[in-house]
C-alpha positions as YAML, in Angstrom:
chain: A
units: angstrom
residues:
- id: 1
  name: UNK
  ca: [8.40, -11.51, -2.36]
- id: 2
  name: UNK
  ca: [8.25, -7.95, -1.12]
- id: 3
  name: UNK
  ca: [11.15, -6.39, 0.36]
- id: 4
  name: UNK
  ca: [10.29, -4.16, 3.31]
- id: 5
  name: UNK
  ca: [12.82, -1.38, 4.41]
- id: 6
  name: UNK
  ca: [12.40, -2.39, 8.42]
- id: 7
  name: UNK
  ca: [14.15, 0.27, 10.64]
- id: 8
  name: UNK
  ca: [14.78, 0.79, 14.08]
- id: 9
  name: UNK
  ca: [11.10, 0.59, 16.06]
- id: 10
  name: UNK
  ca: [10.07, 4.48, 16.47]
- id: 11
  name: UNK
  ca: [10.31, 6.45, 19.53]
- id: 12
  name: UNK
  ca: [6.66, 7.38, 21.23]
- id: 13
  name: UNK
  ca: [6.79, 10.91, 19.17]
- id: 14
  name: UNK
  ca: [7.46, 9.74, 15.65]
- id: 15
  name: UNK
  ca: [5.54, 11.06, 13.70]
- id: 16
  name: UNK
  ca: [2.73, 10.14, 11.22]
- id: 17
  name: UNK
  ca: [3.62, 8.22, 7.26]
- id: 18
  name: UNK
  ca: [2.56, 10.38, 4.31]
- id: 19
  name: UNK
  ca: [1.95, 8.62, 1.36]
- id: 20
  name: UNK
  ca: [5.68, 8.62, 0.04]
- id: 21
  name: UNK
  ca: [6.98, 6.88, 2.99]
- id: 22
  name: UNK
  ca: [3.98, 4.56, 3.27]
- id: 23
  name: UNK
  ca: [4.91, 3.60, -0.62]
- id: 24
  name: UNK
  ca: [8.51, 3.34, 0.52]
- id: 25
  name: UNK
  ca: [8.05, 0.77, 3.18]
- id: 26
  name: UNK
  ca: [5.36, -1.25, 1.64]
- id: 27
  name: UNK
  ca: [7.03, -1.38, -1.38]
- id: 28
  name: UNK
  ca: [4.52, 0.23, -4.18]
- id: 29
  name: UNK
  ca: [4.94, 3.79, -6.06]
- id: 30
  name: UNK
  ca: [2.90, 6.58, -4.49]
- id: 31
  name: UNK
  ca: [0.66, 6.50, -6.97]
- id: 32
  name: UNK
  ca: [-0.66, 3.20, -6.69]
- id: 33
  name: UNK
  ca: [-1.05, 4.26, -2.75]
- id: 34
  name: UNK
  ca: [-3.32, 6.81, -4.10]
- id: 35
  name: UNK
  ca: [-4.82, 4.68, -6.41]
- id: 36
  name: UNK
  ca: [-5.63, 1.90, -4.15]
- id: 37
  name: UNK
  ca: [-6.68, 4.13, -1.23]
- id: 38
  name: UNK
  ca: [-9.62, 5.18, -3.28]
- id: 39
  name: UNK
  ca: [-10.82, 1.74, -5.18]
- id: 40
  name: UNK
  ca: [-9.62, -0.75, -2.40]
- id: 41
  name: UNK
  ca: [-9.07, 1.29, 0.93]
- id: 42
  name: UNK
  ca: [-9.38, -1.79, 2.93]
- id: 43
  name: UNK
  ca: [-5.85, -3.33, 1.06]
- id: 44
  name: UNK
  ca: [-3.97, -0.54, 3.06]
- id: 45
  name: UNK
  ca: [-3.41, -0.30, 6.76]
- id: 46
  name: UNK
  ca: [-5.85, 1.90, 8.69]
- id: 47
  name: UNK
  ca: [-5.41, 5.66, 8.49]
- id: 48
  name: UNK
  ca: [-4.79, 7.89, 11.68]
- id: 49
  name: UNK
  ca: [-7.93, 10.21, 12.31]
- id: 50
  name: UNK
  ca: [-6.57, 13.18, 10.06]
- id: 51
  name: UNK
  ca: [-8.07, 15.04, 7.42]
- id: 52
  name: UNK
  ca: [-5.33, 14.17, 4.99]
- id: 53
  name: UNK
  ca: [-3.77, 10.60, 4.56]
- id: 54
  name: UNK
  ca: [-1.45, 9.79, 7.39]
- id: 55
  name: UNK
  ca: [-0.93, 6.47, 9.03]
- id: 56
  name: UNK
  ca: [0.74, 5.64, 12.50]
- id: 57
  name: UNK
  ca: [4.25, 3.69, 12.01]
- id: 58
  name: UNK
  ca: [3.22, 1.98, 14.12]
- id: 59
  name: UNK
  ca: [-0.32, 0.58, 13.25]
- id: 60
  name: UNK
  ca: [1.33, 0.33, 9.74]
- id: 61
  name: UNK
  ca: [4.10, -2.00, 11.14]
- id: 62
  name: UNK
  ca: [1.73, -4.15, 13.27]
- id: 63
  name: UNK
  ca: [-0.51, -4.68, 9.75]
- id: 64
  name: UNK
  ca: [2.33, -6.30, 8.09]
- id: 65
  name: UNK
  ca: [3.32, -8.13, 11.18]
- id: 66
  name: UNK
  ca: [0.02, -10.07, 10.93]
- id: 67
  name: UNK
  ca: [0.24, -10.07, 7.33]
- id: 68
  name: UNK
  ca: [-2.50, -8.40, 5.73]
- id: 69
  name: UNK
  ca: [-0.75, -7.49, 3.21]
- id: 70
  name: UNK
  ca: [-1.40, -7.84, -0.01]
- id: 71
  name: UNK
  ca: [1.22, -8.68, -2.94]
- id: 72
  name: UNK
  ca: [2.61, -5.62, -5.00]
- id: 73
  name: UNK
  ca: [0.53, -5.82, -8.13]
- id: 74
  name: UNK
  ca: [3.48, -7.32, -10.17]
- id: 75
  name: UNK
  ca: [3.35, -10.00, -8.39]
- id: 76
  name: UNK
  ca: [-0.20, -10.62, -8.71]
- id: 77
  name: UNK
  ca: [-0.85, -12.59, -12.17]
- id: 78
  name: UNK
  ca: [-4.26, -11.51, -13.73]
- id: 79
  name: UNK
  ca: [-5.50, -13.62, -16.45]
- id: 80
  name: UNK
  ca: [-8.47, -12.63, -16.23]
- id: 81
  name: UNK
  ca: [-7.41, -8.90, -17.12]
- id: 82
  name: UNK
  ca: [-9.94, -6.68, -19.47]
- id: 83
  name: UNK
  ca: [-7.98, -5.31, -22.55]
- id: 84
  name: UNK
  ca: [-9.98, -2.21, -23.63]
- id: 85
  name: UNK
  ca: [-10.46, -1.23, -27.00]
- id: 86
  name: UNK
  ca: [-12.00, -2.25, -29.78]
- id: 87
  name: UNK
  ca: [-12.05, -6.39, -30.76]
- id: 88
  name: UNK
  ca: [-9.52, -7.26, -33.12]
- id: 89
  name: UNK
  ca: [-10.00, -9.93, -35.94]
- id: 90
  name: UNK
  ca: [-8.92, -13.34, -35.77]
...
């Protein structure tokens, strides 16, 4: 189960969630923020209307309040994975 760092509910002029602080509440590493803003956009919270990647505590809070979302990828068993590389004997 993820643990979420809830805080006080923010005043009307907090202001927008980079990527770090996203990562921080939702429980992932930056990168994987990154990397799953680019392959799966639609397993992170909507953006705000910026040029760079922001997101409104707000909206972000109200995602996970309906729960959409998704496991941390540790928690997500893949047996199915793809080992690359070349075929080994057996």
């Amino acid at each position: 189960m993820l643990h979420l760092s809830h805080q006080e509910p923010p005043g009307p002029d907090e202001a927008l969630w980079d990527i770090t602080r996203l990562a921080g509440f939702l429980g992932y590493s930056a990168h994987t923020i990154k990397t799953m803003a680019s392959r799966n956009p639609d397993s992170l919270p909507p953006r705000a209307p910026t040029k760079m990647m922001r997101w409104s505590p707000a909206v972000v809070r109200a995602w996970v309040a309906r729960g959409q979302q998704q496991p941390s990828p540790t928690e997500q068993p893949d047996p199915q994975r793809h080992r690359g590389g070349r075929p080994r004997e057996r």
